[in-house]
Biopython code that builds the backbone (N, CA, C, O; Angstrom):
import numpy as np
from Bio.PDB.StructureBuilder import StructureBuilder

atoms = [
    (1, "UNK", "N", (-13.550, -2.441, 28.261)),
    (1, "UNK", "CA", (-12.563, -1.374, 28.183)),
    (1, "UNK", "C", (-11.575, -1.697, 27.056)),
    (1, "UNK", "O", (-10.865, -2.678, 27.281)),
    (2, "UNK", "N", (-11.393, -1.084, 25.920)),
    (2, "UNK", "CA", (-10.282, -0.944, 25.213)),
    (2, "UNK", "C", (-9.074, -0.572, 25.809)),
    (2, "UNK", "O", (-8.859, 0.348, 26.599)),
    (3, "UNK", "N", (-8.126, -1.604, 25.218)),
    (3, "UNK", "CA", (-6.696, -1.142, 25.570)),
    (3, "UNK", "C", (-5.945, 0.211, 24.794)),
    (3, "UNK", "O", (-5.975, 0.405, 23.579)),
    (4, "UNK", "N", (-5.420, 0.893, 25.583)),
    (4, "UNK", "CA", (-4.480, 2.147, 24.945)),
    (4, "UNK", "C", (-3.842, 1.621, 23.528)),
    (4, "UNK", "O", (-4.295, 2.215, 22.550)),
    (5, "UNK", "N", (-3.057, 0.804, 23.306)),
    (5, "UNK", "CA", (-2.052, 0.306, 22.452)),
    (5, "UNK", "C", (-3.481, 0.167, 21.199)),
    (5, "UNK", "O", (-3.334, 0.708, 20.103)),
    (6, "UNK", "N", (-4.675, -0.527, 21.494)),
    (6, "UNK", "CA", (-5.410, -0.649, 20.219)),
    (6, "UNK", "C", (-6.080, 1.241, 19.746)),
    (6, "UNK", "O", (-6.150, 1.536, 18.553)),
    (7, "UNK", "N", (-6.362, 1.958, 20.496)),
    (7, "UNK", "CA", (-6.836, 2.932, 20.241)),
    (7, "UNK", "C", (-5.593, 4.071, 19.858)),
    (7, "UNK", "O", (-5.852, 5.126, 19.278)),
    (8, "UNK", "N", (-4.460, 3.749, 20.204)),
    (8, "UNK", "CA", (-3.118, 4.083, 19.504)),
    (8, "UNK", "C", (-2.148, 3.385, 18.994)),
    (8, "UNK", "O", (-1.226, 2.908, 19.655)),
    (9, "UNK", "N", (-2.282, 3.287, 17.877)),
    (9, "UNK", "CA", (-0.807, 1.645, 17.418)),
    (9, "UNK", "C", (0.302, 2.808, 17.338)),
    (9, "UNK", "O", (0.339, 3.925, 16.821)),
    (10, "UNK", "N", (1.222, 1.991, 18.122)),
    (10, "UNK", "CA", (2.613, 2.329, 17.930)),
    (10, "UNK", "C", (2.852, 2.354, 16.545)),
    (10, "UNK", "O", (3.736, 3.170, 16.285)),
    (11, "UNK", "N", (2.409, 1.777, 15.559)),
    (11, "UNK", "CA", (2.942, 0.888, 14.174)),
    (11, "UNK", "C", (1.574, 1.392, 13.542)),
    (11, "UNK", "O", (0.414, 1.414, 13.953)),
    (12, "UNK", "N", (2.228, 1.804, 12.317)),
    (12, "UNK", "CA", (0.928, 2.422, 11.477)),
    (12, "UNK", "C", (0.138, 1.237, 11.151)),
    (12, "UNK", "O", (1.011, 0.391, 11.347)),
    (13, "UNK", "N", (-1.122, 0.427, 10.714)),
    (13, "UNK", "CA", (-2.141, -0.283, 10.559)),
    (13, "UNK", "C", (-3.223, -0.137, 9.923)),
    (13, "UNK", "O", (-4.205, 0.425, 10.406)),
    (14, "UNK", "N", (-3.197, -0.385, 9.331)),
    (14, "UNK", "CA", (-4.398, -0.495, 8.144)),
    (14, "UNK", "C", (-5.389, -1.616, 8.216)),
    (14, "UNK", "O", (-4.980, -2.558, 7.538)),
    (15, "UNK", "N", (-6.642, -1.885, 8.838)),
    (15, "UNK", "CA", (-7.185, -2.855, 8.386)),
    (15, "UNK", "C", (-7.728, -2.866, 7.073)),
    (15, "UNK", "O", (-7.664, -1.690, 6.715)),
    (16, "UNK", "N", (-8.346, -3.698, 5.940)),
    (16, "UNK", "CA", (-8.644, -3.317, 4.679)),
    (16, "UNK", "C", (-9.617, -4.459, 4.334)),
    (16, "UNK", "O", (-9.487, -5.603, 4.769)),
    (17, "UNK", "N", (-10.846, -3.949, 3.314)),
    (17, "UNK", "CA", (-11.506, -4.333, 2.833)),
    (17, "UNK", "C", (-11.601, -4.060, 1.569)),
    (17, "UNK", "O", (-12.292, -3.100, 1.226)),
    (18, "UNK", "N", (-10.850, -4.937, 0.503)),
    (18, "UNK", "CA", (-10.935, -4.982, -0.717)),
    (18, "UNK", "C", (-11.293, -6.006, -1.647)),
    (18, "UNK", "O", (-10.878, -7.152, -1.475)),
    (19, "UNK", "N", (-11.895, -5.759, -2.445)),
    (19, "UNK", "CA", (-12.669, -6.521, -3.622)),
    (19, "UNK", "C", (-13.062, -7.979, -2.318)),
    (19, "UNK", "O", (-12.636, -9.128, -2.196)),
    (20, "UNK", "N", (-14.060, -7.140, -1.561)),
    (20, "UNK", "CA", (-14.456, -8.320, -1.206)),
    (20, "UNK", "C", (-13.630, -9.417, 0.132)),
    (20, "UNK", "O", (-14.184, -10.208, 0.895)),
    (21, "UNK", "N", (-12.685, -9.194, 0.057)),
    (21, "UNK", "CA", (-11.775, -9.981, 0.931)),
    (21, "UNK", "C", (-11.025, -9.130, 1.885)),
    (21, "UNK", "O", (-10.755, -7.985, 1.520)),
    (22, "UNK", "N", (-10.618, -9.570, 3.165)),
    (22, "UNK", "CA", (-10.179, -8.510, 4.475)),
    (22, "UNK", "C", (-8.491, -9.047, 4.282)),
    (22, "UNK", "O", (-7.970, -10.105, 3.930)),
    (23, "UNK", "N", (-7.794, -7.197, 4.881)),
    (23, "UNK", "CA", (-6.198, -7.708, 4.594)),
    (23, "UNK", "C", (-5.506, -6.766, 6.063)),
    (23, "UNK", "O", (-5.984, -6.308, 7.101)),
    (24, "UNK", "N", (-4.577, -6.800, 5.629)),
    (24, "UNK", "CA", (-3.864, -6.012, 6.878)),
    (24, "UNK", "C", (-2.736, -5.411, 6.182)),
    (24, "UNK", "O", (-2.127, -6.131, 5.390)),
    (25, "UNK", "N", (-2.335, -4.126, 6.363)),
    (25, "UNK", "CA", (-1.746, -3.481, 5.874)),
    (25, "UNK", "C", (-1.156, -2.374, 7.126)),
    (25, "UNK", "O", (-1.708, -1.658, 7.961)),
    (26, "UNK", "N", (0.435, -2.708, 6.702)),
    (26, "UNK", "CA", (0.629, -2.137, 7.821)),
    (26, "UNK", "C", (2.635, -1.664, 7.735)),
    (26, "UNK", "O", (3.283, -1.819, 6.700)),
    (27, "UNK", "N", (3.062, -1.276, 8.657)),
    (27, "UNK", "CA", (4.215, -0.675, 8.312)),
    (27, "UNK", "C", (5.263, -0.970, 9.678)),
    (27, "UNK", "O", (4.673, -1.308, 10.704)),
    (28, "UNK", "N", (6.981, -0.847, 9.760)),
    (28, "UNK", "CA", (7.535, -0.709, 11.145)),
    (28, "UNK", "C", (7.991, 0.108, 11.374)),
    (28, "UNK", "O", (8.918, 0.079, 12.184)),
    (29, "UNK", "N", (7.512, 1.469, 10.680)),
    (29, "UNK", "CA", (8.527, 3.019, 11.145)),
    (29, "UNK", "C", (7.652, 3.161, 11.874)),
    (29, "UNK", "O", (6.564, 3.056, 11.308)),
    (30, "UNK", "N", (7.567, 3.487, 13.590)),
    (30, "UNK", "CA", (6.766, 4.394, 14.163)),
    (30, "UNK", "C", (6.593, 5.880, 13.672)),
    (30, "UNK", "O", (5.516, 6.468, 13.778)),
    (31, "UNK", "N", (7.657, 6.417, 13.160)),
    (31, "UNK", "CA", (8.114, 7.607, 12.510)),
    (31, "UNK", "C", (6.723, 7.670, 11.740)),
    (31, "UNK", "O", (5.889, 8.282, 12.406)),
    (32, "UNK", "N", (6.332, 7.290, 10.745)),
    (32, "UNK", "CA", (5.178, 7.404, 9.703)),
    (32, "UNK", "C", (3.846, 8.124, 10.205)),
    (32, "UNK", "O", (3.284, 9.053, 9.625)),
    (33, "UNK", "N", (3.516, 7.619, 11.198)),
    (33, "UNK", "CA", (2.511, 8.103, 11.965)),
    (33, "UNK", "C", (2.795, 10.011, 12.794)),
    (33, "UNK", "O", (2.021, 10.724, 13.432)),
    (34, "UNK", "N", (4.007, 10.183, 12.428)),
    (34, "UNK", "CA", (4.195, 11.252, 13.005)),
    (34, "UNK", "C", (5.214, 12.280, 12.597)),
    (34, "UNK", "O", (5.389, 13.383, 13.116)),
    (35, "UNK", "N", (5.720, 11.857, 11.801)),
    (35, "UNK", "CA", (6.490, 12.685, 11.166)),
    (35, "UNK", "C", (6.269, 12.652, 9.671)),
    (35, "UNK", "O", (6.628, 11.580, 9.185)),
    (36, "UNK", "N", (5.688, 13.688, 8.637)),
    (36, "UNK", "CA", (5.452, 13.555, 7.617)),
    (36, "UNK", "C", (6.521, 13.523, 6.674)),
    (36, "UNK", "O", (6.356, 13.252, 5.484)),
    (37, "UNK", "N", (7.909, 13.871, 7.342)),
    (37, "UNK", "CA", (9.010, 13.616, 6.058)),
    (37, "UNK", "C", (9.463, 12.260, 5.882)),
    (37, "UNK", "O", (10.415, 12.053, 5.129)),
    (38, "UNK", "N", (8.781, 11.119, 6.607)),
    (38, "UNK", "CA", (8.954, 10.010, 6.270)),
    (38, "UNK", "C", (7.819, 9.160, 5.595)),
    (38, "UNK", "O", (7.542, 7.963, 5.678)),
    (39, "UNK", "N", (7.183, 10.345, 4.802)),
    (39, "UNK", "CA", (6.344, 10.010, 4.363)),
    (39, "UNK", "C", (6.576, 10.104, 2.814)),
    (39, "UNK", "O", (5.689, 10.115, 1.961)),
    (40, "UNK", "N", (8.274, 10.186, 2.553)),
    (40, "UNK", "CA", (8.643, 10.398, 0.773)),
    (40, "UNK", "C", (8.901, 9.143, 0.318)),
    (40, "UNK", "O", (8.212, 8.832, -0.653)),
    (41, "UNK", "N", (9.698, 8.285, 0.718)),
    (41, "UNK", "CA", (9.953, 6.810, 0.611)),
    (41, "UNK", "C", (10.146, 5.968, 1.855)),
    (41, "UNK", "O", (11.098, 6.029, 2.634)),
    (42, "UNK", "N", (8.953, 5.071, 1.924)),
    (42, "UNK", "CA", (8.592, 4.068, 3.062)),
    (42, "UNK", "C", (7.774, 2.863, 2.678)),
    (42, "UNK", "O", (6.919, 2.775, 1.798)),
    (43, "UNK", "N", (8.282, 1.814, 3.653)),
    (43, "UNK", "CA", (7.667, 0.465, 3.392)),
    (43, "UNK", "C", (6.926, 0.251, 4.079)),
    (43, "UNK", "O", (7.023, 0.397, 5.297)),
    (44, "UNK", "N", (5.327, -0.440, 3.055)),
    (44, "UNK", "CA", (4.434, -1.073, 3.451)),
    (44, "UNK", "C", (3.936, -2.405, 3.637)),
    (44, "UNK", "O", (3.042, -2.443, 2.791)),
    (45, "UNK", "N", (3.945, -3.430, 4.160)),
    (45, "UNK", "CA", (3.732, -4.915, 4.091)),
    (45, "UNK", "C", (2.264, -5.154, 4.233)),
    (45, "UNK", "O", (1.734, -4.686, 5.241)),
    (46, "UNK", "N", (1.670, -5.681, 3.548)),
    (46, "UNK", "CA", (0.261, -6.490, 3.211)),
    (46, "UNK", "C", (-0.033, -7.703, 3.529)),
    (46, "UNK", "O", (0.733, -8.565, 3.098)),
    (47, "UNK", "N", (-0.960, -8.049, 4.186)),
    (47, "UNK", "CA", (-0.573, -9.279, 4.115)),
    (47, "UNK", "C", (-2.457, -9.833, 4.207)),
    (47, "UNK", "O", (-3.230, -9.345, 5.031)),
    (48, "UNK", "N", (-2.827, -10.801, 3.283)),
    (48, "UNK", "CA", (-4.849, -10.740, 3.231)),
    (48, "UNK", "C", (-5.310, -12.309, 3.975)),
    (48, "UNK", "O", (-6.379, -12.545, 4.536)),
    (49, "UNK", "N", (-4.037, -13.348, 3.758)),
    (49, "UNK", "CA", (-3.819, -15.171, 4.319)),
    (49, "UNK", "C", (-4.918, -15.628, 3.509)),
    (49, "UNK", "O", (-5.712, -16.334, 4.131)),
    (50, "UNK", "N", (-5.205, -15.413, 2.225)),
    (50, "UNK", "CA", (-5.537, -15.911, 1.755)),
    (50, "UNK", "C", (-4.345, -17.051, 1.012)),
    (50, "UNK", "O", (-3.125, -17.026, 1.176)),
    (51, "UNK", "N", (-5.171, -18.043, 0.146)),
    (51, "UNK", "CA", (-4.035, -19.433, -0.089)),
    (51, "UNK", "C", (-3.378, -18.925, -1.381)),
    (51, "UNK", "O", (-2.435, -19.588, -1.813)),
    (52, "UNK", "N", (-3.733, -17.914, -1.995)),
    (52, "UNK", "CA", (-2.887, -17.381, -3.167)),
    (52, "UNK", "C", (-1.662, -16.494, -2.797)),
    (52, "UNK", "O", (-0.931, -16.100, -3.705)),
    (53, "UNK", "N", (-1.404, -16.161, -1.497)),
    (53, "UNK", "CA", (-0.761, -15.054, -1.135)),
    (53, "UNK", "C", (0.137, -16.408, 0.025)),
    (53, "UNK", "O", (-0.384, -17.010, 0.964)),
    (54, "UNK", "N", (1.584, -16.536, -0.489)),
    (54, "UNK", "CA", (2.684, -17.629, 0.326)),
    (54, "UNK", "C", (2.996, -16.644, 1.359)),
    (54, "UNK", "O", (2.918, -17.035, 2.524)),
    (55, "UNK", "N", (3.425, -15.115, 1.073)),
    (55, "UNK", "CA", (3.970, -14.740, 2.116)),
    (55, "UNK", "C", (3.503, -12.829, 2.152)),
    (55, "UNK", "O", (2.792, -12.227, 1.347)),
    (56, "UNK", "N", (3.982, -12.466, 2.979)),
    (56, "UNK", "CA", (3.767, -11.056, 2.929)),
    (56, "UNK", "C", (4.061, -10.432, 2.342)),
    (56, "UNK", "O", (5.285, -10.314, 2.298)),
    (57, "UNK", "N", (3.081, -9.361, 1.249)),
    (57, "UNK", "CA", (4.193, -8.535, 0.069)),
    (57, "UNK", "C", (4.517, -7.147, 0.698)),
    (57, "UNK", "O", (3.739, -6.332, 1.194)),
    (58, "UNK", "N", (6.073, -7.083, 0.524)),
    (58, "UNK", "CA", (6.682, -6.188, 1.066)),
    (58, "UNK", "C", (6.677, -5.206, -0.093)),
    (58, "UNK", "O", (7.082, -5.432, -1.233)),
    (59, "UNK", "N", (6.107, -3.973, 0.423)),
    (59, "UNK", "CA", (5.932, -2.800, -0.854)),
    (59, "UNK", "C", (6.894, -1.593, -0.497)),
    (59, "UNK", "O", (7.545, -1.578, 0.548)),
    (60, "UNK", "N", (6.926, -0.774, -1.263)),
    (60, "UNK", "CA", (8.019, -0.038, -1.364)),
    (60, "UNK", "C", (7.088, 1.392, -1.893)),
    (60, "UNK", "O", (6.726, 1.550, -3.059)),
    (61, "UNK", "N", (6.800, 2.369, -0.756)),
    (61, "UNK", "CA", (5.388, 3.799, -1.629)),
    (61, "UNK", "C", (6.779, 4.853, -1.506)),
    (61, "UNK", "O", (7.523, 5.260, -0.614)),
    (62, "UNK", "N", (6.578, 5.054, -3.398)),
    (62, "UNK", "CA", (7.107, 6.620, -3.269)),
    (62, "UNK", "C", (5.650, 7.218, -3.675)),
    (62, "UNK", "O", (4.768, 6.844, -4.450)),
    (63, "UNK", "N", (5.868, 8.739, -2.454)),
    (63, "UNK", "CA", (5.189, 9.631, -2.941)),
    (63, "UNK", "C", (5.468, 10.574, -3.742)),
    (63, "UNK", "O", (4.527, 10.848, -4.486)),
    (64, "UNK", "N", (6.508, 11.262, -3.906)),
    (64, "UNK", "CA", (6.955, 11.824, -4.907)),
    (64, "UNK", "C", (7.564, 11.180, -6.535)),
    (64, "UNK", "O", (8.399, 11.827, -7.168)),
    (65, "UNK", "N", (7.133, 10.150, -6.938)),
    (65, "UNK", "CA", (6.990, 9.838, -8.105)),
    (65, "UNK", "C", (6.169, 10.653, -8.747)),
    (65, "UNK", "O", (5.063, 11.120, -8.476)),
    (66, "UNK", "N", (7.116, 10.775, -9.922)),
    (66, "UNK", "CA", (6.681, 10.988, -11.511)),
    (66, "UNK", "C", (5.709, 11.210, -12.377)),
    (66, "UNK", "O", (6.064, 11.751, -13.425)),
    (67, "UNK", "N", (3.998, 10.820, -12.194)),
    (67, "UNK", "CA", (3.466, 10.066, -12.940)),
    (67, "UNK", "C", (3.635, 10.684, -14.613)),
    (67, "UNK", "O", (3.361, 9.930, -15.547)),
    (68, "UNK", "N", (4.088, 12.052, -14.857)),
    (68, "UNK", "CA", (4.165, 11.852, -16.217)),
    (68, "UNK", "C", (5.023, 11.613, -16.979)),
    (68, "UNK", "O", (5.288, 12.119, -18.070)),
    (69, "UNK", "N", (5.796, 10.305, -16.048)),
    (69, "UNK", "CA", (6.598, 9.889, -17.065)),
    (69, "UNK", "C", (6.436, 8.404, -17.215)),
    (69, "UNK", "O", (7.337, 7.595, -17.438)),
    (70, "UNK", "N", (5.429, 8.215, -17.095)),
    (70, "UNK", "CA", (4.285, 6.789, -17.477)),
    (70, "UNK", "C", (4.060, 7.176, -18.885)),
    (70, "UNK", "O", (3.835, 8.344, -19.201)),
    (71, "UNK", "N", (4.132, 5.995, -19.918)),
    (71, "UNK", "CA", (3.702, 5.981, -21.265)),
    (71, "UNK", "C", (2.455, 6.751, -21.616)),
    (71, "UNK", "O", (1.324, 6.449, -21.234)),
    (72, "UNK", "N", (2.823, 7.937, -22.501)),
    (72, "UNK", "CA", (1.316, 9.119, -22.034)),
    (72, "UNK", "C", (0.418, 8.072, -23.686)),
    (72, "UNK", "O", (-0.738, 8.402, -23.951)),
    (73, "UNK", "N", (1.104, 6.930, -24.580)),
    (73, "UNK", "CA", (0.486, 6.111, -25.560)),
    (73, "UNK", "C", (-0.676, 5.136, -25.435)),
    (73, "UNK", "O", (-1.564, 4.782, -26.210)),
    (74, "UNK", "N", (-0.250, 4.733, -23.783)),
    (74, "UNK", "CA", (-0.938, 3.836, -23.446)),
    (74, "UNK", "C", (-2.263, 4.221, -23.077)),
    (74, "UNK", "O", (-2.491, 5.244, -22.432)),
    (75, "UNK", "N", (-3.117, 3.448, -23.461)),
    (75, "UNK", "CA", (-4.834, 3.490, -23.229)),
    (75, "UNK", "C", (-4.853, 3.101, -21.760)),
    (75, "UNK", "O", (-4.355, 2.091, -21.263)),
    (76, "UNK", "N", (-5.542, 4.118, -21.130)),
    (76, "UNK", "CA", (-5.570, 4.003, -19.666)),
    (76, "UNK", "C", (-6.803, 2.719, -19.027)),
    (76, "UNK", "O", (-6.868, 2.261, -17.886)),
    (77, "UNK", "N", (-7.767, 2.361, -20.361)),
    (77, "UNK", "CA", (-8.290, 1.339, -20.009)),
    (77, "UNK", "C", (-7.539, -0.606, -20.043)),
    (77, "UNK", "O", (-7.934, -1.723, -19.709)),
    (78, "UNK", "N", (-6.314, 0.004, -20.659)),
    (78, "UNK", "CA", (-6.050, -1.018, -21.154)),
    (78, "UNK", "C", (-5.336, -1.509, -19.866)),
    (78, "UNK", "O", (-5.079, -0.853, -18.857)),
    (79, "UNK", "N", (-4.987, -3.246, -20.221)),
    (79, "UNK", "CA", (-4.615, -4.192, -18.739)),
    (79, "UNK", "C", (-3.312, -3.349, -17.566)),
    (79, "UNK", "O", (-3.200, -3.330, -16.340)),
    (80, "UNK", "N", (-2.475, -2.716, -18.739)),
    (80, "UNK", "CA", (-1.445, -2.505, -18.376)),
    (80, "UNK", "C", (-1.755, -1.229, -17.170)),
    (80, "UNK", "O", (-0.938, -0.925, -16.300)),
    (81, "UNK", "N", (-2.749, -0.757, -17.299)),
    (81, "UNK", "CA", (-3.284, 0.269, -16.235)),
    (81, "UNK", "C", (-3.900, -0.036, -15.343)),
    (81, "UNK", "O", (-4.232, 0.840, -14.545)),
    (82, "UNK", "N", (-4.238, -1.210, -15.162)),
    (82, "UNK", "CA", (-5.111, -1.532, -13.859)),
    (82, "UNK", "C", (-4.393, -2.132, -13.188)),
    (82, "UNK", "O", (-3.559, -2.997, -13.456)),
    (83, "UNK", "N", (-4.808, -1.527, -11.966)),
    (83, "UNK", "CA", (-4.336, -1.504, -10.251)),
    (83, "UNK", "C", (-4.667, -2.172, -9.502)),
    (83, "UNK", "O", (-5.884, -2.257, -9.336)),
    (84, "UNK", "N", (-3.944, -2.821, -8.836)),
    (84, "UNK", "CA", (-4.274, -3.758, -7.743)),
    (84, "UNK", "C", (-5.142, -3.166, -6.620)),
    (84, "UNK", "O", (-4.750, -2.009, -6.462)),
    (85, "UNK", "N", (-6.112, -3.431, -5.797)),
    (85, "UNK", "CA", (-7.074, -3.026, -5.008)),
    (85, "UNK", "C", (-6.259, -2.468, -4.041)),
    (85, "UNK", "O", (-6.499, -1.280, -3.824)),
    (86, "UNK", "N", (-5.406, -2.944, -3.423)),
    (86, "UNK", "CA", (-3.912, -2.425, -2.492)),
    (86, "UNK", "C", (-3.426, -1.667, -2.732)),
    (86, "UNK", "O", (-2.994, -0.992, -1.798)),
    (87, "UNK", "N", (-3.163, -1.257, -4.012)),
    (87, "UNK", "CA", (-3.205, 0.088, -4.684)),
    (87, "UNK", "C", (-3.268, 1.401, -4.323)),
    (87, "UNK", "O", (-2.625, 2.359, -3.893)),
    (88, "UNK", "N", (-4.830, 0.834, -4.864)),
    (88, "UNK", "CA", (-5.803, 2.329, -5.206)),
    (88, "UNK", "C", (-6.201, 2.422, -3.657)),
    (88, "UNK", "O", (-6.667, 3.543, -3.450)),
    (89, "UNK", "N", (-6.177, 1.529, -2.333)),
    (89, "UNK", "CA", (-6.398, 1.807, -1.166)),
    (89, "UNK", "C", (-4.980, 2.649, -0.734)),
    (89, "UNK", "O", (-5.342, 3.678, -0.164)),
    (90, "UNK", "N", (-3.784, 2.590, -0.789)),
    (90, "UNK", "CA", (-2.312, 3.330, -0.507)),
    (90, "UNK", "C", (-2.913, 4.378, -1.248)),
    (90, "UNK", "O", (-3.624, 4.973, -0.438)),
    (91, "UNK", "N", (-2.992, 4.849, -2.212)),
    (91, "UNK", "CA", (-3.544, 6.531, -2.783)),
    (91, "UNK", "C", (-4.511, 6.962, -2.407)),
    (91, "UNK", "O", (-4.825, 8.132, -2.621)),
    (92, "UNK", "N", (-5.299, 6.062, -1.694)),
    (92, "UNK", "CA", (-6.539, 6.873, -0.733)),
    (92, "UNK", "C", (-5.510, 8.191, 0.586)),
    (92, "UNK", "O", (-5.374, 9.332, 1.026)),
    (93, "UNK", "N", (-5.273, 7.398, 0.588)),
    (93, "UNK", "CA", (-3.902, 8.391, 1.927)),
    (93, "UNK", "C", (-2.920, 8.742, 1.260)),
    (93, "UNK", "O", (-2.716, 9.849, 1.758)),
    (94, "UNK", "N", (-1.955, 8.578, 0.290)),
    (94, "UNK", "CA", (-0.557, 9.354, -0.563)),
    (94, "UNK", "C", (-0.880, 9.122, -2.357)),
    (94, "UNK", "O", (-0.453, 8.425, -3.277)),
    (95, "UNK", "N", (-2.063, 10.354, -2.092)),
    (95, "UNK", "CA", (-2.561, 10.335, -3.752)),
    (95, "UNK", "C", (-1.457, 10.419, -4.480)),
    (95, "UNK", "O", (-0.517, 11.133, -4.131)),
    (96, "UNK", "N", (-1.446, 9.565, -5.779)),
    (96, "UNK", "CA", (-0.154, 9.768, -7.087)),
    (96, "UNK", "C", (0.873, 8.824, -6.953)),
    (96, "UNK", "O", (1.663, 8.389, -7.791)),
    (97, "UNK", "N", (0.678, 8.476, -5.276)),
    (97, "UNK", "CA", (2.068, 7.595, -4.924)),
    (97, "UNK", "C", (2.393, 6.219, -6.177)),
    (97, "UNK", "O", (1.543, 5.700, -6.901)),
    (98, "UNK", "N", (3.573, 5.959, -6.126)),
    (98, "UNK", "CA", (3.408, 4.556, -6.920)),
    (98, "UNK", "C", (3.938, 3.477, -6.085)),
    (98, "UNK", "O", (4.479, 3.645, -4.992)),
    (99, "UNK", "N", (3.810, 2.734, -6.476)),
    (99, "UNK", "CA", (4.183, 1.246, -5.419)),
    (99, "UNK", "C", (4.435, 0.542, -6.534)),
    (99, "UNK", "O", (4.009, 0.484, -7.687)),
    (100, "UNK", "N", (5.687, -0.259, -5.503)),
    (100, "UNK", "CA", (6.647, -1.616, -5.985)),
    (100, "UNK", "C", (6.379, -2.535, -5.277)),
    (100, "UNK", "O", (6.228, -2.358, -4.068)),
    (101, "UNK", "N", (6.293, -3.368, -5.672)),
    (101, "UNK", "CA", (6.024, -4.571, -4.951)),
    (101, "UNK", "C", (7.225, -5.457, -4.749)),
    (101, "UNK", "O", (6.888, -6.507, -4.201)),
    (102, "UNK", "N", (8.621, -5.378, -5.031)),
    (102, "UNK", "CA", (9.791, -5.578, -4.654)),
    (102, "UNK", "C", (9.473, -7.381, -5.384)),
    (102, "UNK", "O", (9.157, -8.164, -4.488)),
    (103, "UNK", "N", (9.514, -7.849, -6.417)),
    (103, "UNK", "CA", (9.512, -8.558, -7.018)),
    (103, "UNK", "C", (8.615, -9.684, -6.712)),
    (103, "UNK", "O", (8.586, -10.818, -7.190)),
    (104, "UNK", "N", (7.623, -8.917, -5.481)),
    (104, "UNK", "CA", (6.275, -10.091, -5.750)),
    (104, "UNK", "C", (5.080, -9.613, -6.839)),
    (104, "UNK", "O", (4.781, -8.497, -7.264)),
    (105, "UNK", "N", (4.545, -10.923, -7.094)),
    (105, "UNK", "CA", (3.426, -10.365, -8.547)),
    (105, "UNK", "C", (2.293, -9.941, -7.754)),
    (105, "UNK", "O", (1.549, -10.685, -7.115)),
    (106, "UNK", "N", (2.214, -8.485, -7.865)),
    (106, "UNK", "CA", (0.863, -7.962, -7.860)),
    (106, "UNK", "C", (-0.712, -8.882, -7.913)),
    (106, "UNK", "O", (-1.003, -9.519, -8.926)),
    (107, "UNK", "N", (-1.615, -8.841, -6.726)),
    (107, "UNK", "CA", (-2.311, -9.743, -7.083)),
    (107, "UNK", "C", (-3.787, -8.645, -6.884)),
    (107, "UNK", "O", (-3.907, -7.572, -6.292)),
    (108, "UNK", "N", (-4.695, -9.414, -7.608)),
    (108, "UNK", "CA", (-6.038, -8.495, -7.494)),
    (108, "UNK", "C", (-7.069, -9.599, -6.434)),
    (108, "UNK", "O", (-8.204, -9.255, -6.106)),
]
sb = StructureBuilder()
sb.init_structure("model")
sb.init_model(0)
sb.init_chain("A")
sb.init_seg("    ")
for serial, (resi, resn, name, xyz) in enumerate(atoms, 1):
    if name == "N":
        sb.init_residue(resn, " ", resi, " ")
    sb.init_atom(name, np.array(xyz, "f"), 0.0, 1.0, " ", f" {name:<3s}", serial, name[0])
structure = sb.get_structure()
């Protein structure tokens, strides 16, 4: 028998499978899950325990960002455009969004 609490998280949850390696992604507004106006600016924490990753990166998703006011010069193949796998999984659910990583380095 599954428990209620796993087949409903209070707390939004993400399990994740990226490039290969499993993470957890996850949030503490219960709000998120149910109210979509807290879905303009809200924090996401990641966390994969792998030995490159000291602590949990605390992210920061706006969905209503900008994107054309990203350098329209820059070559979209180039380094400065590629996305962390954590990423492009957060725009699977809030396409366009951008994410901060609140002064941890982005890791792939």
């Amino acid at each position: 028998q599954v428990c209620h609490g796993l087949r409903t998280p209070r707390l939004p949850v993400w399990l994740c499978s990226l490039s290969g390696r499993h993470g957890v992604l996850f949030g503490t507004d219960s709000r998120l899950l149910s109210d979509w106006k807290t879905e303009r600016v809200f924090h996401l924490y990641f966390y994969n325990g792998q030995r490159e990753q000291t602590k949990t990166a605390h992210l920061t998703i706006d969905t209503h960002s900008h994107p054309w006011e990203e350098d329209p010069c820059e070559d979209p193949s180039s380094l400065g455009k590629r996305r962390p796998p954590v990423e492009m999984a957060i725009r699977t659910k809030w396409a366009g969004a951008t994410v901060s990583w609140n002064g941890t380095d982005p890791f792939f």
